[in-house]
C-alpha positions in Angstrom: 53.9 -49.0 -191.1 52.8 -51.2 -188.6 51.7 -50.9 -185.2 52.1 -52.5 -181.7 49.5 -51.8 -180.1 49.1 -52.5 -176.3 45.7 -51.1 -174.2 45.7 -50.7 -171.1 42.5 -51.1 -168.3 42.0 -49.0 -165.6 44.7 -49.2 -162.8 43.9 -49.3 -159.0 46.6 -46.8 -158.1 46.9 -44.5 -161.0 49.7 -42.3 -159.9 51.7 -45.3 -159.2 50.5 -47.1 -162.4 51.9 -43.2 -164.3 55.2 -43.1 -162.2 56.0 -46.5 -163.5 54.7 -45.9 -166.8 56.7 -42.6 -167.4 60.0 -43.2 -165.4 60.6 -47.2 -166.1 58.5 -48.6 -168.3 59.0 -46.0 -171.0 62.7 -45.2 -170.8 62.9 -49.2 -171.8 60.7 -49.5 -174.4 62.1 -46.5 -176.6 65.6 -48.8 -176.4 64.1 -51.5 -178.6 65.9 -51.4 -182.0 64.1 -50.7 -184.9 61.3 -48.9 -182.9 60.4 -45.1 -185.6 57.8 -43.8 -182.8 55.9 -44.6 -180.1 52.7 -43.1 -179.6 51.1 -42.6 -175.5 47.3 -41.6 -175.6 45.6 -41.4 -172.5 42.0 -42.0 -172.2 39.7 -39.5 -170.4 36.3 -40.6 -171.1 33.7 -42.9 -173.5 31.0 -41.6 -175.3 28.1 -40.1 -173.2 29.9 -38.7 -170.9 30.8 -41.8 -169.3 33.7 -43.2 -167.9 36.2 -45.7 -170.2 37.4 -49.0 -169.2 40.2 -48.4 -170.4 43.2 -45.6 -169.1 45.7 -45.7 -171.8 46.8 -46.7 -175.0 50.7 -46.9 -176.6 51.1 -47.7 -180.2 54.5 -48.2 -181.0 55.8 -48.5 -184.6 57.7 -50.1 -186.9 58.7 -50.5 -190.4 57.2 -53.7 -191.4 56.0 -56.8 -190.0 59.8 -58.1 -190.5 61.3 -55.0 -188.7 58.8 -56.0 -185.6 59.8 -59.8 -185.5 63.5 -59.1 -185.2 62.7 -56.0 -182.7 60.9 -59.1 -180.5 63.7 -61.1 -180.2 65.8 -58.3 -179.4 67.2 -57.8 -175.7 65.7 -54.6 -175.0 62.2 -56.2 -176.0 62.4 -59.0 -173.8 63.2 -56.1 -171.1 60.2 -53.6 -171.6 57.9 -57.2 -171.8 59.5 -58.7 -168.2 58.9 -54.7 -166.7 55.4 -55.4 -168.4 54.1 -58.1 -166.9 55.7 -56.8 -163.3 53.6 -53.8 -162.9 50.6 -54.2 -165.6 50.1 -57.6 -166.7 46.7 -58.0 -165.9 45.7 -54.7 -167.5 47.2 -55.1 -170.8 46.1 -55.8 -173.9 48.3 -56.4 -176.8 47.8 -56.5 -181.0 49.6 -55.8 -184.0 48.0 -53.3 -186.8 48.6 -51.6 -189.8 48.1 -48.5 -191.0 45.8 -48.4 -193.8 46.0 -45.2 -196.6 
């Protein structure tokens, strides 16, 4: 399998940053063909008690490395990327991964 991976930085306005998350932002990204699962963790903490840079992370899978190129060229991908940038473009981070066994 292989993984999409985006990370996200701490918002300004978390409740608005979860509203869009949950109610937009997700609702278009489970459209995207060839998507198996889609993963939401959020982040409550680093090591030592203190306090992460980063709020969540979404790994989203697929297949195989084919199966994600033709699900990035796909309609519904280009949508959940515009939303994206709109309402976290300057916290995201994204990268591709696989599992290993």
């Amino acid at each position: 399998m292989v993984k999409l991976i985006a990370l996200y930085k701490q918002p300004e306005d978390k409740e608005a940053f979860d509203e869009h998350y949950k109610n937009v932002h997700t609702p278009i990204t489970e459209k995207i063909p060839g998507l198996k699962k889609m993963e939401v963790t959020k982040i409550v903490g680093a090591p030592g008690g203190r306090e992460s840079k980063y709020y969540l992370l979404c790994e989203m899978y697929y297949e195989d490395h084919d199966a994600l190129k033709a699900a990035m060229k796909t309609d519904e991908s280009k949508a959940s990327g515009k939303d994206l940038m709109s309402f976290a473009g300057n916290l995201v981070t994204m990268m591709i991964g696989e599992e290993v066994e």
